[in-house]
Structure formats: structure tokens, C-alpha cells
N, C-alpha and C positions, 0 to 999 in steps of 0.2 A: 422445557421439554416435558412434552407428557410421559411417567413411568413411574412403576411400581419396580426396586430393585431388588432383587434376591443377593441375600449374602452368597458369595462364592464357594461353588460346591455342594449347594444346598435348592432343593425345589419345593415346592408346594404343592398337594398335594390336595385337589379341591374336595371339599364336604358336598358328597352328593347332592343331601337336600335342600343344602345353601344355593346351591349351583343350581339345582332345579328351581327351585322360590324364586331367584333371578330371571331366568328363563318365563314363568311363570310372568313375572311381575312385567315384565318387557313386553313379552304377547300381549297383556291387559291393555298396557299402555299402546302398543298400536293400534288397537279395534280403538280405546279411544280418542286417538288422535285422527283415525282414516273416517268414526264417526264427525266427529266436527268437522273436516275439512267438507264431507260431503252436505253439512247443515249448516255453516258458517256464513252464509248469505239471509237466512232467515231464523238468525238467531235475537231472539226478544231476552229479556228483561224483566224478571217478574218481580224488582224494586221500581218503587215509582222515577222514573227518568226523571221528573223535574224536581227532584229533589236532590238530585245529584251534578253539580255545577259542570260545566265542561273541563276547567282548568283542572277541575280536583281529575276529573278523569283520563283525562292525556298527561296529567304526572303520574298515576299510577299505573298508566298502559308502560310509560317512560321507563319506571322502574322495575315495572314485570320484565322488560327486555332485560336490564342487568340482571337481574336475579333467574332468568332463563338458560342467559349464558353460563352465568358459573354452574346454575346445577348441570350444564349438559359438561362442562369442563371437568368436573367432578366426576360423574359417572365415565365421560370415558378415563379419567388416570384410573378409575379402580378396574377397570373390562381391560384396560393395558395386560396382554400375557406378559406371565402370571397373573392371572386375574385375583382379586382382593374380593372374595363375595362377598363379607360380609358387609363388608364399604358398598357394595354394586347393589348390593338389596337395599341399602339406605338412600342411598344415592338416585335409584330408581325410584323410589318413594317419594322422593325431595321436586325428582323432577315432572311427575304426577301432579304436584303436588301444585307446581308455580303453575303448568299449563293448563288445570282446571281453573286457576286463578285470573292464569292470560285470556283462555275463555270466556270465562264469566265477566269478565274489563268490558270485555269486545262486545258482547250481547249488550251493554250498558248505551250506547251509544247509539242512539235511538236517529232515525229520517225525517221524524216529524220534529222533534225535539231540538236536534243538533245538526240538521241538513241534511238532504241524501247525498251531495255528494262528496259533504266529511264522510260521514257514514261509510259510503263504499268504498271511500279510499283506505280506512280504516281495515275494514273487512278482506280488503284485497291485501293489506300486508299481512293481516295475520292469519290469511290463508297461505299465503309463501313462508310464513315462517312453521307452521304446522305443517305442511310439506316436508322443509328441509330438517323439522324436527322427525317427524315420521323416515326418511331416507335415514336417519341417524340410527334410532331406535332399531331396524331391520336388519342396518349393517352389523350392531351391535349382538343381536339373535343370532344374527350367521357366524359373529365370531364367538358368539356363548356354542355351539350347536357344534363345530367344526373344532377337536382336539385337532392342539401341536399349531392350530392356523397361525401365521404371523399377517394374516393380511394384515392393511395399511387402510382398508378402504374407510375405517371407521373414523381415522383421523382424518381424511379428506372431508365426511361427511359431517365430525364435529368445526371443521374452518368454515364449511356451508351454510352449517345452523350460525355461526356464531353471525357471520355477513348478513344472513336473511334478517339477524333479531336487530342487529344496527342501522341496516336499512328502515327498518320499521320504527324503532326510535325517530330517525333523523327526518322521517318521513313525517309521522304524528308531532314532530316537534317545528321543524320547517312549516309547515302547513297550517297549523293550529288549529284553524276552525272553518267552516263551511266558507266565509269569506275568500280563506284562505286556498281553499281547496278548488274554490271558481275560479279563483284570478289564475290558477295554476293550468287549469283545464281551457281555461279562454285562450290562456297563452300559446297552448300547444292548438288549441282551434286557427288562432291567429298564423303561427307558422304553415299550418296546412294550407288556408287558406291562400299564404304568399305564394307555397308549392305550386297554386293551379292557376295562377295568376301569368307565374313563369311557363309553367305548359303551354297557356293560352297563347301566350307570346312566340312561344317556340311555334306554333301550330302554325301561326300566322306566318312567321319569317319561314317556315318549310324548316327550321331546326328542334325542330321538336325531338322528346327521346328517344334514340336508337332502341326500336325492337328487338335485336341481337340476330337477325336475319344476313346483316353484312359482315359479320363475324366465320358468318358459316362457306361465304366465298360462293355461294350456288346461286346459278345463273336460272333463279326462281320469278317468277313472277309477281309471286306470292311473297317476295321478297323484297319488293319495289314499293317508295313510298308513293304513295297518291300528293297530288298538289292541289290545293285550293282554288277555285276557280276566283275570279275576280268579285264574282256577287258572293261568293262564301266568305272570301277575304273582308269584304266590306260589312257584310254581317259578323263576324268575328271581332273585327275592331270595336265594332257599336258596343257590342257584349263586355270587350275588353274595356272601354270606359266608363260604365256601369259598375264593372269589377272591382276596378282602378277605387273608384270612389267608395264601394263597399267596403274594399279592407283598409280603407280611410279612418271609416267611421267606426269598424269593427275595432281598429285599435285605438282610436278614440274613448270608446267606451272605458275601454280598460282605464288607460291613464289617468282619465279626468273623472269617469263615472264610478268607479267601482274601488275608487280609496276608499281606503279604510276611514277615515275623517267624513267621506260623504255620505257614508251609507250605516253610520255607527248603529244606529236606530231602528235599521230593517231587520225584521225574523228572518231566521235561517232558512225559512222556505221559498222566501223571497229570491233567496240567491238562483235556487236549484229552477225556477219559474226562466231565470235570467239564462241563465248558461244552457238551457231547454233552445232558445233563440239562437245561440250560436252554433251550438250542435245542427240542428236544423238547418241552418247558413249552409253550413258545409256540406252539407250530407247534397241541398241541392247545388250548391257552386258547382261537386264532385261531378254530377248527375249533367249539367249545361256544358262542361268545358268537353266532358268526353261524347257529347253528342254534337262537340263543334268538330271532330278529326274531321277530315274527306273522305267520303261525298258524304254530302247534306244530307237526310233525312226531315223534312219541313216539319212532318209530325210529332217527331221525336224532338225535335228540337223547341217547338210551341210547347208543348208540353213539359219540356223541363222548366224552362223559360218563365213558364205560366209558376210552377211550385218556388221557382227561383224569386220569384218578385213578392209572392204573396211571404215566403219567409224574410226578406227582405225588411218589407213592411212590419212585420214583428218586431225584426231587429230596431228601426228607423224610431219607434214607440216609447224604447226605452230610458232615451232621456226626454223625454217629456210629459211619462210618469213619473220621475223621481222627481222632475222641476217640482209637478204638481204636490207631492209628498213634504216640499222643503215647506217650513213653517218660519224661515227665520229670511230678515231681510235682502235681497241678494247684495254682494257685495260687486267690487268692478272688477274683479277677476271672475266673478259667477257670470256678470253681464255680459263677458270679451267672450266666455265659452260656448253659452247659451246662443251668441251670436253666429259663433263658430258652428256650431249645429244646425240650425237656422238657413243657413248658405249650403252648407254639406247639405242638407235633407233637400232643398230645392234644388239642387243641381244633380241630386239623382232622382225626382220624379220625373225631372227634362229625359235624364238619359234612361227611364223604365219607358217611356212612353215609346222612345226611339227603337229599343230594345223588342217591345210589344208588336209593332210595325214591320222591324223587318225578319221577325220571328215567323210570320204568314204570310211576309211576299217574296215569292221568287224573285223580284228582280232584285233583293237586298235592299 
């Protein structure tokens, strides 16, 4: 339990300028904490990045989060009323001290060097953890600021910091590297993907998701589902087996292309080139399924259709750059996959071309 105990009968009785120096030293620390957070996206590195290996640097981000937490664990038992200044001026200092350190980790970790989207995922934890540090540091002022306070908020917001800085450990440690960080971003592309897959579905059978209009019991018009005519139905299907085989090959990719054993070789730029393809996937899958609800629009629908294919064809690319990249003899597990690909990629030029067709004819 966090506290500082007074002997019975007896109080403390704080030293002004101790109290104020705290105070002082606290404010400092928020401007620069609310600084980084607002520059933590385009923070450089003025040591040479390739001189500094990944692993050394995700063990040191690793252990700034231990040494994060205890300084914030520290500081708040001395800010505990009765506050202990001269502990909370040390304390404050310590914790200054690891967050310029956690900063400067985090600049290290370069886009070109180490991936962009290690990188970002980097930067996005340790923009939530300077967050829930900064929430800490303010609660802290208000109880330096506020005689007799007993609020509590400060220990809510030291359980905050302590979750956000383990989060970001387990985050930088689960992930490791740029590799790590696509196959994790594919994954969750992938799941989306199946999201509009099942839409598509719904769309067709007329189950698609409640708008929350029959909720409301009003006998609205505005509140009635429209139904698919037969020619829209028939172009929807078309779309839907096109789909079908997209997020075939989409998780294909993953399993069979993007181990770690198959791609050992490739620069971390390579990755973020990769997962650029999938992102993209999505963005038009998104764009195609919501221009298939009822009634049609022909244009809107060619048009999505049209971005839909040509990303598509991005994605379709990918194993057959890295065939090209392999230098070593295939083996008959390479042959069985390659094949697999092979079949997958012809059976959806059949269904783009279908797709193309009744994308600009009324009749489906």
C-alpha cells in the first residue's frame, strides 16, 4: 500500500521552499512531457541509427518501462499526504530523469532503418505512456497545490501510468521488429477484411446489420430496409466470389509468405512496401461492399470496383516478387505453395474480369 506514516500524535509540517521546488520541479516536468507528446511522431535521432542494433534498442525501451514505473511508484509514496518533500524533489528528478531517457530510446528508432511501421507502433506506445504519465504528474500539482486535499485521484492515475508503461513493454516485446509489426497489422487487415466479406453476405441474403431504426418502433419510412433487385443480387454475388478468393489469398500471404524463415533476408522497408498492399485492399474492399447496399448506383459502383481490382492486382504481385527474390533451390513444399498461388491468382483474373462486366451492365 502506497504511504508515508506519521507517528501518532504528531504532523509535518512542510518546508516552504521544499514544497515549492516540488511544485516547481512538477510544472517543469509537465511542459516537458505535453512537449514530447506533441512532437513524439517526428522525433529523430541525432546518433547514427545504424550503429545502434534493434535488439540493443527494444531491451533498453524494455527496461526504461521498469525503471518508469518505479520512479512514478516512488514519487507518488512521497506526494502520499503527508507529503515527504524532500523524497518528492528527488523523486521528481529521478522521474525526469528515466522520461528524457524513455524519449530519447524512442527518437532512436528510426523508419528507414528499423521500418515504419515498427516505428509507429513504437511511437504510439510511447505516446500513451507520456499521456498517462503527464495525467499523473497534474494530478500530483493539484494535490501539491490543494492543503488538507486527501484526494485519491493521484493513485488512480499512478495504476494508469503503471498499465500504459506495460502495455508498451509487452507491446515492443511481442512485436519485436518491423516483421513483427506487419504480420500483426496484416492480421487485423485480415479480420476486417472477413468483417466485409460477412456484410457482403448479409447484403445479399437481405440480413444484413440492423441500422437501429427498428429499435425505435416508428412506423418511418426512412426506417424500411430496401431489398436488392435480382440484377443487383446477381452482381453482388459476382463481387462476393471475387472477395471469397481475395481474402483467400490475403491470408495466404500471411501464413505462407511473410514467415519469418521466408523473408529473413528482406530490409525492413520491404515490409512497410508490403502491408501498404493490404491496407489499400481494405480501404477499397470497404469502399465496393458499401456501394453494393440498395439501390445500385452503376457509377459509384464501376468506380469502386475499378480501385478495387487495380489494388487487387498489387496484392496478387506479392508472391511472385519474393519467388523472384528466392536464390536457393525450391523445395516440394515451395513447389505445392507456388502452385497454390498459381490456381488462386487464375481463378481470380476469371472472377475480376466477371466482376468488370457486370460492374457497367445494368442487366448484371
Amino acid at each position: 500500500m502506497l504511504g508515508n506514516e506519521s507517528e501518532p500524535g504528531t504532523s509535518r509540517s512542510p518546508s516552504l521552499p521544499t514544497m515549492d521546488k516540488t511544485l516547481h520541479s512538477l510544472e517543469a516536468l509537465a511542459v516537458l512531457i505535453t512537449t514530447s507528446i506533441n512532437h513524439v511522431d517526428s522525433l529523430t535521432s541525432t546518433q547514427n541509427v545504424e550503429e545502434q542494433p534493434l535488439q540493443a534498442l527494444t531491451d533498453d525501451y524494455i527496461k526504461l518501462t521498469t525503471l518508469l514505473r518505479n520512479a512514478c511508484t516512488k514519487l507518488s509514496l512521497a506526494m502520499k499526504p503527508p507529503a515527504s518533500w524532500d523524497a518528492a524533489v528527488a523523486s521528481t528528478a529521478e522521474l525526469e530523469q528515466k522520461t528524457n531517457q524513455f524519449i530519447t530510446c524512442t527518437s532512436s528508432f528510426s523508419p528507414s532503418h528499423h521500418g515504419s511501421v515498427f516505428t509507429k507502433a513504437v511511437r504510439w506506445e510511447t505516446s500513451s505512456v507520456l499521456s498517462a504519465l503527464l495525467a499523473l504528474v497534474r494530478s500530483l500539482i493539484s494535490l501539491a497545490s490543494s492543503k488538507g486535499s486527501d484526494s485519491k485521484e493521484y493513485l488512480l492515475r499512478t495504476g494508469s501510468a503503471h498499465e500504459s508503461l506495460e502495455k508498451a513493454a509487452a507491446t515492443v516485446r511481442d512485436v519485436g521488429d518491423n516483421l513483427g509489426a506487419v504480420r500483426s497489422r496484416w492480421a487485423e487487415n485480415q479480420s476486417a477484411l472477413d468483417d466485409a466479406l460477412s456484410e457482403l453476405g448479409g447484403i445479399i441474403s437481405g440480413e444484413d446489420e440492423d441500422d437501429g431504426w427498428d429499435e425505435l418502433d416508428l412506423d418511418l419510412e426512412v426506417g424500411k430496409k430496401e431489398e436488392l433487385t435480382e440484377i443487383e443480387k446477381t452482381r453482388c454475388e459476382k463481387v462476393q466470389r471475387l472477395l471469397r478468393l481475395t481474402n483467400l489469398l490475403h491470408a495466404r500471404l500471411l501464413s505462407h509468405r511473410l514467415r519469418r524463415d521466408a523473408v529473413a533476408a528482406w530490409p525492413a522497408s520491404r515490409f512497410d512496401e508490403i502491408l501498404e498492399c493490404s491496407s489499400s485492399l481494405l480501404s477499397t474492399v470497404d469502399d465496393l461492399v458499401s456501394a453494393l447496399h440498395p439501390s445500385h448506383d452503376l457509377e459509384m459502383i464501376s468506380e469502386a470496383a475499378d480501385e478495387f481490382i487495380a489494388s487487387l492486382g498489387a496484392l496478387t504481385r506479392i508472391h511472385s516478387v519474393a519467388e523472384e527474390d528466392s536464390e536457393s533451390a525450391p523445395s516440394a513444399a515451395a513447389i505445392k505453395d507456388a502452385k497454390w498461388f498459381q490456381v488462386c491468382t487464375e481463378q481470380i483474373e476469371r472472377e475480376k474480369e466477371a466482376v468488370k462486366v457486370i460492374s457497367r451492365n445494368t442487366d448484371g
